[in-house]
Every structure is written in C-alpha cells, then in structure tokens.
Biopython code that builds the backbone (N, CA, C, O; Angstrom):
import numpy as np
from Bio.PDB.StructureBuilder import StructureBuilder

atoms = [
    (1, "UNK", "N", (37.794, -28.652, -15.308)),
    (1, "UNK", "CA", (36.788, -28.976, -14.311)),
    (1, "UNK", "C", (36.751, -27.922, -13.197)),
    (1, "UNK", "O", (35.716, -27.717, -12.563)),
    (2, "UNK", "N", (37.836, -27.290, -12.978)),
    (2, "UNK", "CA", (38.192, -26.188, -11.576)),
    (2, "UNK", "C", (37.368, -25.376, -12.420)),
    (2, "UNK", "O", (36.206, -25.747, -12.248)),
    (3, "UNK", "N", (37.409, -24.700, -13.021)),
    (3, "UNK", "CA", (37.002, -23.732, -13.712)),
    (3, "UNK", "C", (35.560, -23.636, -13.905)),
    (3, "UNK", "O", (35.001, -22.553, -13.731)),
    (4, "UNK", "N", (34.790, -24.870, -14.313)),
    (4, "UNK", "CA", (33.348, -25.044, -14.184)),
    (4, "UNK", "C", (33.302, -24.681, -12.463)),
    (4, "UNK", "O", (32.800, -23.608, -12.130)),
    (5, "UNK", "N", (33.584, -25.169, -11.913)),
    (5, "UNK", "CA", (33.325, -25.357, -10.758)),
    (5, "UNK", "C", (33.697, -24.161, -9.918)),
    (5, "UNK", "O", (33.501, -24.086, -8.705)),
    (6, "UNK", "N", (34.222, -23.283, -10.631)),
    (6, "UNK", "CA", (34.276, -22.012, -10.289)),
    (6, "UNK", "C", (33.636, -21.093, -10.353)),
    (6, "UNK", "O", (33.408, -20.204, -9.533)),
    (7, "UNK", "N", (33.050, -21.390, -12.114)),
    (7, "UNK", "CA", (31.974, -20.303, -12.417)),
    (7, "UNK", "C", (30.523, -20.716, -11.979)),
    (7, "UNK", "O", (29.610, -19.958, -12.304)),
    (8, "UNK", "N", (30.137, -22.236, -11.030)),
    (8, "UNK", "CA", (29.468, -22.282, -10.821)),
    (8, "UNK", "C", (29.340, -22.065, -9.846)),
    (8, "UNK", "O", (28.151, -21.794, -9.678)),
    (9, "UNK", "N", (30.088, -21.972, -8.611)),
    (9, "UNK", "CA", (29.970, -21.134, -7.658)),
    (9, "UNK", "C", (30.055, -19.861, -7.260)),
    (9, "UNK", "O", (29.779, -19.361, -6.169)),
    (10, "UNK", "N", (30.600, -19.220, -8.576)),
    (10, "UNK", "CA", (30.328, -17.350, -8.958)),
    (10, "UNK", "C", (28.868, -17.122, -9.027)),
    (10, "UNK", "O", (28.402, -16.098, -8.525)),
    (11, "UNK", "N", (28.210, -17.874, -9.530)),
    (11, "UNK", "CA", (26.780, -18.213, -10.260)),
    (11, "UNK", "C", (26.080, -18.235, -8.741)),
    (11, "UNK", "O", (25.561, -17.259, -8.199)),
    (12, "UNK", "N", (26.183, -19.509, -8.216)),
    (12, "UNK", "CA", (25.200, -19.121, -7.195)),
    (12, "UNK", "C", (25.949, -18.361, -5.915)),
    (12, "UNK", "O", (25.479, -18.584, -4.800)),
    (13, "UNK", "N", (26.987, -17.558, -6.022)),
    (13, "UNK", "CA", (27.189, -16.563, -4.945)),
    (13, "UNK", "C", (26.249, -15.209, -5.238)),
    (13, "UNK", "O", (25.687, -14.458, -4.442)),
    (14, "UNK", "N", (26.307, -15.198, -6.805)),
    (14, "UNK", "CA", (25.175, -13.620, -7.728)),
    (14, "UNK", "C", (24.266, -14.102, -7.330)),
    (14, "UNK", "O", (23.697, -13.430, -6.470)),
    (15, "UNK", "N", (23.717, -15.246, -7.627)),
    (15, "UNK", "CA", (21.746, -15.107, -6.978)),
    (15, "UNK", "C", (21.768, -15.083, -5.429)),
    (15, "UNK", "O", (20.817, -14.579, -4.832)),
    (16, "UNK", "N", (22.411, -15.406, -5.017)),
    (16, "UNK", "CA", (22.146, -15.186, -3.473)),
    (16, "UNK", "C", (22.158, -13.818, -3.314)),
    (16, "UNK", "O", (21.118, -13.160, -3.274)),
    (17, "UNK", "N", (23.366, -13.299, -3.212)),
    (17, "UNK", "CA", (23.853, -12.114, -3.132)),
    (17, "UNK", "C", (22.300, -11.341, -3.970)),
    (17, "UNK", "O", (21.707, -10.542, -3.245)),
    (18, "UNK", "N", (21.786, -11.532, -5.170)),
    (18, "UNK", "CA", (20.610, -11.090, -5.615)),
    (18, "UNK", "C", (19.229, -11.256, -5.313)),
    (18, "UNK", "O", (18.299, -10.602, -5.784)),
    (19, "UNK", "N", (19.155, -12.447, -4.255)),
    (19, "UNK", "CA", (18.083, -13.273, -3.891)),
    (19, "UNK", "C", (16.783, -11.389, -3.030)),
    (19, "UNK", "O", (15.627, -11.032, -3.258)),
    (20, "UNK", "N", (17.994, -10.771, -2.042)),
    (20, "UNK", "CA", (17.364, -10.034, -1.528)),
    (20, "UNK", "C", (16.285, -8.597, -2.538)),
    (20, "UNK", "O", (15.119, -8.210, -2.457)),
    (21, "UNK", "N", (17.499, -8.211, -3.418)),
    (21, "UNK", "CA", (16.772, -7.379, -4.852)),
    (21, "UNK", "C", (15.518, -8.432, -5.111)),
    (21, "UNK", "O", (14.467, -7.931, -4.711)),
    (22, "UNK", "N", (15.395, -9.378, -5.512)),
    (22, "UNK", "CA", (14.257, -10.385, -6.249)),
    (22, "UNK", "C", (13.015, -10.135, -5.470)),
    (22, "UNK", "O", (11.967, -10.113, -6.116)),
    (23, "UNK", "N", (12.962, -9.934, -4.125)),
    (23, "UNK", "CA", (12.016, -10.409, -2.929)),
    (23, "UNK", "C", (11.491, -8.855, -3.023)),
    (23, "UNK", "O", (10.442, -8.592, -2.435)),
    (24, "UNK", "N", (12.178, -7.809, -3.741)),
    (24, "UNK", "CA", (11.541, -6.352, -3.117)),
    (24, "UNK", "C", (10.431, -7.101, -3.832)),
    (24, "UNK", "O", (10.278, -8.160, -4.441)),
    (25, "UNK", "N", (9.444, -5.598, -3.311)),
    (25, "UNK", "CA", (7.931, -4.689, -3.397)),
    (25, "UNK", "C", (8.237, -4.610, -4.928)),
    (25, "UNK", "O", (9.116, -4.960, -5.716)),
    (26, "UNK", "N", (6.602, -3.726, -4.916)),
    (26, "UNK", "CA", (6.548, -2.963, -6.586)),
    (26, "UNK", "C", (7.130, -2.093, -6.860)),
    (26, "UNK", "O", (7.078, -1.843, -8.064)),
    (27, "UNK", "N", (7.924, -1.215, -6.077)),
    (27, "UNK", "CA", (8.925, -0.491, -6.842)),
    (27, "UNK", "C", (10.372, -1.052, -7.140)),
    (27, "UNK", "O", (10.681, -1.922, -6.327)),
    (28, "UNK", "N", (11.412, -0.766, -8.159)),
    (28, "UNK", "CA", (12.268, -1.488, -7.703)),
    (28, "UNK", "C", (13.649, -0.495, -7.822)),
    (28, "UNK", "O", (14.742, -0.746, -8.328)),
    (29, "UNK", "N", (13.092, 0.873, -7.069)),
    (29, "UNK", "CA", (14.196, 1.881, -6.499)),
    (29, "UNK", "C", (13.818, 1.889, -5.393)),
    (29, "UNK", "O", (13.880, 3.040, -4.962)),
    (30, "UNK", "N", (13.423, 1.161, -4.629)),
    (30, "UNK", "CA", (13.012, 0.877, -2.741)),
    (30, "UNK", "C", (13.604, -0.141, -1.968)),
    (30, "UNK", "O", (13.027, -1.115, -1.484)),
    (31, "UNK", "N", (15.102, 0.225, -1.865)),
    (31, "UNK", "CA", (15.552, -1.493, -1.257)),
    (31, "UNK", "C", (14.853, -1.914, -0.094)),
    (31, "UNK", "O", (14.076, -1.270, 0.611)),
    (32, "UNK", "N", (15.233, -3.062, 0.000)),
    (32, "UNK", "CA", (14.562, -3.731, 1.374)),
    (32, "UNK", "C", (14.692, -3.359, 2.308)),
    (32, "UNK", "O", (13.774, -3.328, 3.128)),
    (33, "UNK", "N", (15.986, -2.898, 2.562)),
    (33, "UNK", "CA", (16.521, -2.895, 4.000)),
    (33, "UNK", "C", (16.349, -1.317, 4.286)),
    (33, "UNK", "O", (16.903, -0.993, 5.336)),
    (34, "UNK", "N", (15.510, 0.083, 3.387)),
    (34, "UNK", "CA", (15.298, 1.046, 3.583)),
    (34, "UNK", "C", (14.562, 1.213, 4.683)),
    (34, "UNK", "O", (14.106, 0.127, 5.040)),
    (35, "UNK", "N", (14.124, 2.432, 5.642)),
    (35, "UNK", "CA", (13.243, 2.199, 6.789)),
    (35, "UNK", "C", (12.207, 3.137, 6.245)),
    (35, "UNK", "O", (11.625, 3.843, 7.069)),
    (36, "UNK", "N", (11.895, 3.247, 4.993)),
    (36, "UNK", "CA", (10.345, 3.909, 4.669)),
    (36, "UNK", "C", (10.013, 2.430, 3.460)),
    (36, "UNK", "O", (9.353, 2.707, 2.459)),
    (37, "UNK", "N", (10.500, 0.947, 3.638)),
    (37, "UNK", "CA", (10.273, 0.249, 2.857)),
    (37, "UNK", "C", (8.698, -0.091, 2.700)),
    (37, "UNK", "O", (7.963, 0.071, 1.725)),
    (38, "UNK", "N", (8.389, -0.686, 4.156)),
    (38, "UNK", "CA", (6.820, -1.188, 4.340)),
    (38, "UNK", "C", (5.910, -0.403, 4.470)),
    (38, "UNK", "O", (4.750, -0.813, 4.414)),
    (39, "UNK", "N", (6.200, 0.947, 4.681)),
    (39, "UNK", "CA", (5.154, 2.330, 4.459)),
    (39, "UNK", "C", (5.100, 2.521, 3.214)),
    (39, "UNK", "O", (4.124, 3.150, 2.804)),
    (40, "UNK", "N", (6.106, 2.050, 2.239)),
    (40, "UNK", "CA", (5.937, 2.385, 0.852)),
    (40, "UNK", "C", (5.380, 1.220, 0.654)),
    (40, "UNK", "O", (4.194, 1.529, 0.542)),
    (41, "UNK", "N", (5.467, -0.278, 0.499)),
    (41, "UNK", "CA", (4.845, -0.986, 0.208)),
    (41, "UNK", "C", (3.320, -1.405, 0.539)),
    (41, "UNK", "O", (2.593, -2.031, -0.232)),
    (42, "UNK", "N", (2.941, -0.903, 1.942)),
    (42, "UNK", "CA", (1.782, -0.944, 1.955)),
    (42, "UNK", "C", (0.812, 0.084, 1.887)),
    (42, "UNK", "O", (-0.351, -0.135, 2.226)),
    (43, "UNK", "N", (1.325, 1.576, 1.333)),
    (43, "UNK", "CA", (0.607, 2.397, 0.447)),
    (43, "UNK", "C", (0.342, 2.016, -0.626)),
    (43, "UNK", "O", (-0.777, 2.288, -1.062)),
    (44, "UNK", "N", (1.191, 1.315, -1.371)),
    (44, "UNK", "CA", (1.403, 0.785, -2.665)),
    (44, "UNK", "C", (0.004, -0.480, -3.165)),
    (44, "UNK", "O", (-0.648, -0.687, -4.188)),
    (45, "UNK", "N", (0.079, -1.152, -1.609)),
    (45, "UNK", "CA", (-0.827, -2.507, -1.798)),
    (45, "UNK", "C", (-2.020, -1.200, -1.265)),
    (45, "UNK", "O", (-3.019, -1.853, -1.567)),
    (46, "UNK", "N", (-2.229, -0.729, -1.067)),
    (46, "UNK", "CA", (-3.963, -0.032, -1.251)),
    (46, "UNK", "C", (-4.091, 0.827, -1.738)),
    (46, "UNK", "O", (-4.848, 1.699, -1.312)),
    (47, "UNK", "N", (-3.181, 0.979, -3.195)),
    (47, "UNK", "CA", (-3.804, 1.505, -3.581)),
    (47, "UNK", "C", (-3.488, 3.262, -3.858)),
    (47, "UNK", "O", (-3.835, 3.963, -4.808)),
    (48, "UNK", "N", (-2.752, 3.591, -2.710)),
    (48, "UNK", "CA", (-2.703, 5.134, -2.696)),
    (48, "UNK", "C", (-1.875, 5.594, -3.173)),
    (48, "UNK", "O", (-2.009, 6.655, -3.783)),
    (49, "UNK", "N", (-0.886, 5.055, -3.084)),
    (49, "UNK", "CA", (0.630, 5.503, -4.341)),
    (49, "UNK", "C", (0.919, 4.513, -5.313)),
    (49, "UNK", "O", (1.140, 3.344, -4.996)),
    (50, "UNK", "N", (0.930, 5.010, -6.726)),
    (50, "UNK", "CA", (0.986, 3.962, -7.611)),
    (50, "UNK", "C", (2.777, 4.249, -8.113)),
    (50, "UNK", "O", (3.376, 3.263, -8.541)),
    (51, "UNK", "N", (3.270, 5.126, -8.060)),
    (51, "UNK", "CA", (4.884, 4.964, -8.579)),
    (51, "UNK", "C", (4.988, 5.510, -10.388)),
    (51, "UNK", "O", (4.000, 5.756, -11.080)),
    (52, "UNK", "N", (6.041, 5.574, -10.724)),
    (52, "UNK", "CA", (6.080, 5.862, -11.934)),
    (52, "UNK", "C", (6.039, 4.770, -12.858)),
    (52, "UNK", "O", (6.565, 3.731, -12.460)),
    (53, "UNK", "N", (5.312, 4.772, -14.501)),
    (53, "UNK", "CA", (5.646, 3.721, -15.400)),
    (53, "UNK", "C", (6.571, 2.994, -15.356)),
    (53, "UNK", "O", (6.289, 1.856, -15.731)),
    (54, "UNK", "N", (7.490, 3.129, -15.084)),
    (54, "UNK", "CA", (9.112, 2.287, -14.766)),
    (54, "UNK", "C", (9.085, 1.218, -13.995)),
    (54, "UNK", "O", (9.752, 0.190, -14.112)),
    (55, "UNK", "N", (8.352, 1.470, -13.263)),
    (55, "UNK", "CA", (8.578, 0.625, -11.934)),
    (55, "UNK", "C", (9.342, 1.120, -10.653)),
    (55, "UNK", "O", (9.882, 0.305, -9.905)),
    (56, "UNK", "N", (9.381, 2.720, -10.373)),
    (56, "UNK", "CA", (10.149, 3.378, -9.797)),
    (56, "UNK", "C", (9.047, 4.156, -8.735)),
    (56, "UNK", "O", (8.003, 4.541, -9.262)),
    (57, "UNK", "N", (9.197, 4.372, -7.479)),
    (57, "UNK", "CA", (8.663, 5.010, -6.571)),
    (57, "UNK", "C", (9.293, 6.666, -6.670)),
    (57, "UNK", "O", (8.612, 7.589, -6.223)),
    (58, "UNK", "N", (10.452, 6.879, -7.207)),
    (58, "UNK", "CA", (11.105, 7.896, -7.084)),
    (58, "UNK", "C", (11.031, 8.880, -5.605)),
    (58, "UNK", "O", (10.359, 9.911, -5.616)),
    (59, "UNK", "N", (11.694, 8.499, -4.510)),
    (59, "UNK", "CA", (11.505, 8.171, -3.594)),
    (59, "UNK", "C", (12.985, 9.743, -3.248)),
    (59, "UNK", "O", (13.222, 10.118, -2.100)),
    (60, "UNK", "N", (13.500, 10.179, -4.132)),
    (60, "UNK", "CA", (14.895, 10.869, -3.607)),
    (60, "UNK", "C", (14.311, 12.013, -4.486)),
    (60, "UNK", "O", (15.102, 12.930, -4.708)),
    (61, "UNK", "N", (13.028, 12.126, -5.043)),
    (61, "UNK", "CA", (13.043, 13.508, -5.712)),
    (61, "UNK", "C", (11.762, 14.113, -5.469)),
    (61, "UNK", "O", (10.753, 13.448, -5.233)),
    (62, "UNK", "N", (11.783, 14.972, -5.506)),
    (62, "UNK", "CA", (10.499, 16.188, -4.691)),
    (62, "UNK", "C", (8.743, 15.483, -5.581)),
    (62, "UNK", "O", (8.285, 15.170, -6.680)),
    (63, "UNK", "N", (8.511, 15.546, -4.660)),
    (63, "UNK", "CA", (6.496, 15.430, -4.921)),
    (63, "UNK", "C", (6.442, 16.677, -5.216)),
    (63, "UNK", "O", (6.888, 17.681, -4.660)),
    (64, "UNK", "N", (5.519, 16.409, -6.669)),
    (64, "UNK", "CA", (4.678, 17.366, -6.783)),
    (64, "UNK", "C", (3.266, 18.188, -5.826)),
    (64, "UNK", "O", (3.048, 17.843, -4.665)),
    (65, "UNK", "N", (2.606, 19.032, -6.366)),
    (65, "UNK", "CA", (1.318, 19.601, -5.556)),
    (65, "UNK", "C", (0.331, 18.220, -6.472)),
    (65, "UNK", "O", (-0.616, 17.719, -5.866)),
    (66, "UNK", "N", (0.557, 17.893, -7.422)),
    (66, "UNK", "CA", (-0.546, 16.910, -8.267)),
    (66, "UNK", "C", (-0.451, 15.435, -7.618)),
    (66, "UNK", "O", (-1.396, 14.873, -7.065)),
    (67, "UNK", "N", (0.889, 14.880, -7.782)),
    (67, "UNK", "CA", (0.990, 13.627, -6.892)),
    (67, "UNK", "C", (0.231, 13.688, -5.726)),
    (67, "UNK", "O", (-0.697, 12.882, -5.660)),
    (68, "UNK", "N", (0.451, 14.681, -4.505)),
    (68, "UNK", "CA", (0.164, 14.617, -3.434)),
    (68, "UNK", "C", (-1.840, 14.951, -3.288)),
    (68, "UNK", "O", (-2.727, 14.631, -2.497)),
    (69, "UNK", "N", (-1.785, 15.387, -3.984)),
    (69, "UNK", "CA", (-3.642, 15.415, -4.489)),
    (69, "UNK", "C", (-4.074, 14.336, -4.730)),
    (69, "UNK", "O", (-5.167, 14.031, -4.253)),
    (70, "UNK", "N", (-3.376, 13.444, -5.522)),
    (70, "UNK", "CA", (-3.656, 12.546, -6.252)),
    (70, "UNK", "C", (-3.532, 11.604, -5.099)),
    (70, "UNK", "O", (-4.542, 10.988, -4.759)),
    (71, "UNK", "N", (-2.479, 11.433, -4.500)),
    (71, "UNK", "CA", (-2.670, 10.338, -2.712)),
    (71, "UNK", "C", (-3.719, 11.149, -1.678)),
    (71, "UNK", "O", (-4.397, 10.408, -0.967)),
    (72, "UNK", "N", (-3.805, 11.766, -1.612)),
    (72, "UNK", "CA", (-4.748, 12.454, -0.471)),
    (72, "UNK", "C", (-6.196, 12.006, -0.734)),
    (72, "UNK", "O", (-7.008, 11.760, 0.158)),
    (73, "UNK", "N", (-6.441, 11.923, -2.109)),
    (73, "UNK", "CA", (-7.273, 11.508, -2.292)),
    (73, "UNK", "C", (-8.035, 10.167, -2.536)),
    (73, "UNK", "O", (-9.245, 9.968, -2.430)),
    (74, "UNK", "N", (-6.964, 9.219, -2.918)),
    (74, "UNK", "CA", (-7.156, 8.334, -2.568)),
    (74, "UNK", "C", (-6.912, 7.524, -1.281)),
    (74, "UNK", "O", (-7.403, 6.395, -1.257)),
    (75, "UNK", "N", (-6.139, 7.999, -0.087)),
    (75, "UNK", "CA", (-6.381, 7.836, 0.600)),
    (75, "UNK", "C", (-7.753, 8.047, 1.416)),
    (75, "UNK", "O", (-8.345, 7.177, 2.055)),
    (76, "UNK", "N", (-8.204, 9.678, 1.219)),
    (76, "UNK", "CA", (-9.786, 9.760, 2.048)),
    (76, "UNK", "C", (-10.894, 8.560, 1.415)),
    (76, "UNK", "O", (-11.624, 7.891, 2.146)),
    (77, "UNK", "N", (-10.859, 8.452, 0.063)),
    (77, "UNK", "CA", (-11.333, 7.415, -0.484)),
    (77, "UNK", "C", (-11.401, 6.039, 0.110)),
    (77, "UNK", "O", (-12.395, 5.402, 0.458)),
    (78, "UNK", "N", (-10.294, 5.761, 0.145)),
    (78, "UNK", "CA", (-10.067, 4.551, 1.009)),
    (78, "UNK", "C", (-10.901, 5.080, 2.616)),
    (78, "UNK", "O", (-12.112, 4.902, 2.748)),
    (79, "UNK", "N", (-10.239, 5.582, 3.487)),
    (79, "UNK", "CA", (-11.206, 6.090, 4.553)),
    (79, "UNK", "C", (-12.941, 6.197, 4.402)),
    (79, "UNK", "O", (-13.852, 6.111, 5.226)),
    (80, "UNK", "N", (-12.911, 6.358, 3.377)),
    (80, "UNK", "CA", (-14.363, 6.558, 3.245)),
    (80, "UNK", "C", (-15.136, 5.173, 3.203)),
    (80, "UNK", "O", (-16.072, 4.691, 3.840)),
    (81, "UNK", "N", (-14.194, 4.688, 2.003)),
    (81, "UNK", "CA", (-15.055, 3.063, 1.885)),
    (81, "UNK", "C", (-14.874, 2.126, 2.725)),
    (81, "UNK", "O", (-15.236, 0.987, 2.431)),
    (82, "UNK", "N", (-13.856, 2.597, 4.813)),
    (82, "UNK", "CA", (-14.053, 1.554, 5.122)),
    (82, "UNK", "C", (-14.988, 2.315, 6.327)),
    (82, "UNK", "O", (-15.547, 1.575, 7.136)),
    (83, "UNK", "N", (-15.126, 3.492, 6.426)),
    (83, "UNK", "CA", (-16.328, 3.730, 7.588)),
    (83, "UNK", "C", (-17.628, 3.533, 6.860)),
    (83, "UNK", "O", (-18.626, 3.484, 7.579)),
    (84, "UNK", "N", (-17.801, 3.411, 5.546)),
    (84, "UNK", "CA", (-18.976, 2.893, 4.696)),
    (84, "UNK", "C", (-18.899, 1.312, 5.185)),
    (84, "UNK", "O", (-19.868, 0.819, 5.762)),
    (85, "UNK", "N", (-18.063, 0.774, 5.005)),
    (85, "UNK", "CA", (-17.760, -0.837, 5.343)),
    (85, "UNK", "C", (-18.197, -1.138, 6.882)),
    (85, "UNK", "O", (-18.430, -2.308, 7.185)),
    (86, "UNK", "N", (-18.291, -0.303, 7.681)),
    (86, "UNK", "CA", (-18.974, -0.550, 9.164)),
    (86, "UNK", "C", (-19.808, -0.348, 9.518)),
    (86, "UNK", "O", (-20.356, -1.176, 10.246)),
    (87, "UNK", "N", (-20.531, 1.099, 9.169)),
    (87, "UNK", "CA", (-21.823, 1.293, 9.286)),
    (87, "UNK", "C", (-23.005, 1.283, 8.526)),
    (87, "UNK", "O", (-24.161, 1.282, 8.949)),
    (88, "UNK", "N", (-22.578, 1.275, 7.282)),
    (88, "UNK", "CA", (-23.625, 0.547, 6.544)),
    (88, "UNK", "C", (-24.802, 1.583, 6.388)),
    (88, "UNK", "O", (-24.920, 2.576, 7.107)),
    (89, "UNK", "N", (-25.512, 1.300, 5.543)),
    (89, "UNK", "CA", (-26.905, 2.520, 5.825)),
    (89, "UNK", "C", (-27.955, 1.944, 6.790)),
    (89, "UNK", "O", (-28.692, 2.798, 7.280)),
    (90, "UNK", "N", (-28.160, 0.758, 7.139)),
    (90, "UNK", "CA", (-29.010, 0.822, 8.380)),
    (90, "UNK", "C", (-28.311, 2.087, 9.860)),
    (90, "UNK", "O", (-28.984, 2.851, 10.553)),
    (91, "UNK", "N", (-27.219, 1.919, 9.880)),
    (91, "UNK", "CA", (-26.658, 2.289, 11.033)),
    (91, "UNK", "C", (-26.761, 3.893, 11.084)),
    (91, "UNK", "O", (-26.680, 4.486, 12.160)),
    (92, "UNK", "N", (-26.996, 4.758, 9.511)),
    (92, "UNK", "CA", (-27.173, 6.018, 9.058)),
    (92, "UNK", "C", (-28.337, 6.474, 9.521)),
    (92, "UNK", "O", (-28.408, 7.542, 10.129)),
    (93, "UNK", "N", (-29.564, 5.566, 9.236)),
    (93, "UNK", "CA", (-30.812, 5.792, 9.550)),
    (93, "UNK", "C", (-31.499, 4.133, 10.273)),
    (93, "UNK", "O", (-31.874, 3.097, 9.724)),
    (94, "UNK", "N", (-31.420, 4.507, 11.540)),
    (94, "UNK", "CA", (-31.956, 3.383, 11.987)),
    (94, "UNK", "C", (-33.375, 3.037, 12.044)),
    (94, "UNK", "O", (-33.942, 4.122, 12.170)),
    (95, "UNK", "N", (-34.288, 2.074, 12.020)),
    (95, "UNK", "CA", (-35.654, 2.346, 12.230)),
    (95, "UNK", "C", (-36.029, 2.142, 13.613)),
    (95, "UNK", "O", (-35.819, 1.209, 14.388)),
    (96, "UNK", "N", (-36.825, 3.587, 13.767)),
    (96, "UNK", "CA", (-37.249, 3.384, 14.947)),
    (96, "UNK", "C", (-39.067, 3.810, 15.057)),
    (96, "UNK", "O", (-39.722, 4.654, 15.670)),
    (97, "UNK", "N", (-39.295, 2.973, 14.330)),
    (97, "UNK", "CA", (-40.865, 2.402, 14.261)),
    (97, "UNK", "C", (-41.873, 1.684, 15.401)),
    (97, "UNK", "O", (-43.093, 1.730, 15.563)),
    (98, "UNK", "N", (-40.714, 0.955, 16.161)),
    (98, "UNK", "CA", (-40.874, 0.336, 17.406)),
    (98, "UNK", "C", (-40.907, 0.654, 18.362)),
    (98, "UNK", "O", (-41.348, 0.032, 19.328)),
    (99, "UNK", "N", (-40.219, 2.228, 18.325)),
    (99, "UNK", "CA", (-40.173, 2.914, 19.867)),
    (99, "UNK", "C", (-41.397, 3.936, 19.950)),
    (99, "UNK", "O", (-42.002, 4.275, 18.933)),
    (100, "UNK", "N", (-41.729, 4.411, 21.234)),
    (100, "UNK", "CA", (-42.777, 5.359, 21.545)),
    (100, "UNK", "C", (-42.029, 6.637, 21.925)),
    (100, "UNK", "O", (-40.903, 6.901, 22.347)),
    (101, "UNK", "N", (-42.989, 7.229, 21.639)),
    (101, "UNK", "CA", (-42.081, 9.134, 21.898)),
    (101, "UNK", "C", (-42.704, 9.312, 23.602)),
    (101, "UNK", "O", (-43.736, 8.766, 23.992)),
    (102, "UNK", "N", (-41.695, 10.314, 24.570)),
    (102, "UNK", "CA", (-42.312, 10.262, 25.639)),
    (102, "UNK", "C", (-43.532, 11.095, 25.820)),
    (102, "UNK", "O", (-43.969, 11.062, 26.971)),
    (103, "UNK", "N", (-44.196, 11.838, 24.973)),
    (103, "UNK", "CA", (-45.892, 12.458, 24.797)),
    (103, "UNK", "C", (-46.568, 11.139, 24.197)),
    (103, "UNK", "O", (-47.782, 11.098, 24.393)),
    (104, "UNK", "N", (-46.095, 10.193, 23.595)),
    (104, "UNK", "CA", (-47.096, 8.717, 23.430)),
    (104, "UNK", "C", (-47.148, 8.069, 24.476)),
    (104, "UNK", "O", (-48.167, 7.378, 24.451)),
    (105, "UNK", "N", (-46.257, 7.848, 25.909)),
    (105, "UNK", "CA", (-46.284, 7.472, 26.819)),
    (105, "UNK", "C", (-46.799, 8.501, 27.675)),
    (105, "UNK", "O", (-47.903, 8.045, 27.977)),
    (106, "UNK", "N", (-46.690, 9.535, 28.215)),
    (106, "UNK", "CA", (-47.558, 10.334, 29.044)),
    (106, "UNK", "C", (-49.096, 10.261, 28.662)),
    (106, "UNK", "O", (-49.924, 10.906, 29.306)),
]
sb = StructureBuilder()
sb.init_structure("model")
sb.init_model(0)
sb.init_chain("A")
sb.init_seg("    ")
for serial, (resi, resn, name, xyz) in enumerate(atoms, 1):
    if name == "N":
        sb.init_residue(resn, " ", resi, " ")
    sb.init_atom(name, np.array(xyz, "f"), 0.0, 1.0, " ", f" {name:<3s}", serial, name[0])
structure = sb.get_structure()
C-alpha cells in the first residue's frame, strides 16, 4: 500500500512539476519563464513567425536573410491590412460633391 501511495505521489509531483511545460505557446523550445516568451508568442499568434515543422522556434541559432524576408514581410502585410482596416476607401477619396470651390463663391 506505501508503495502505491508512493508512486502516486511521484505521479502527481511529474505533472505539476510538468503542468508549467503543458501551458507553453506554439513552440515548444520557448520556455515560459524566457523574457523573449510573449514577443515570441504574439508574433506567432499574427501570424509573422511561423517556427520550424517540429514545433520549434529555434530561437539559439542564427536567422537566415530568407526567414527574415519572410517576417518583414509579413509583418508590413499585417501593417498594411490594419491602416486598410481604418481608413477604408471612402477616407482615400472622399466625396466632395457638396462643397463649393472659392471662384464658385466669389
């Protein structure tokens, strides 16, 4: 009975002790407690860095010139579609059908 009761408290000391690994982001070479965690994770959630097939950010080894093309660009992208998201094409070309020129008023 000691013995169950041993390995069942080995048992839930590993998931605890593991609980924090479980909770990362989409990469899972980015611990939590790193301080480029939530800059990596919320590049990640829009989009601009996708990580390697693995599931790996590879985060300790040199960027390429292609990677970094490859975020730059989706970042301006992103930039783009949210000053598109505010001004809208009325705001590009407004109508001004309604106003008088000041030689229609003189």
């Amino acid at each position: 009975m000691m013995k169950k009761l041993a390995v069942l408290a080995s048992v839930v000391a590993a998931i605890a002790v593991a609980r924090p690994a479980l909770a990362q982001g989409p990469f899972a070479d980015v611990p939590t407690d790193h301080w480029a965690y939530d800059a990596v994770n919320e590049l990640a959630k829009q989009g601009i860095v996708n990580g390697y097939p693995d599931s790996t950010f590879g985060g300790k080894r040199a960027l390429t010139r292609y990677e970094f093309a490859m975020a730059i660009q989706r970042m301006l992208q992103e930039v783009q579609r949210r000053i598109d998201a505010k001004t809208g094409p009325a705001a590009v070309a407004p109508d001004l059908s309604n106003y008088y020129t000041k030689t229609e008023i003189d």
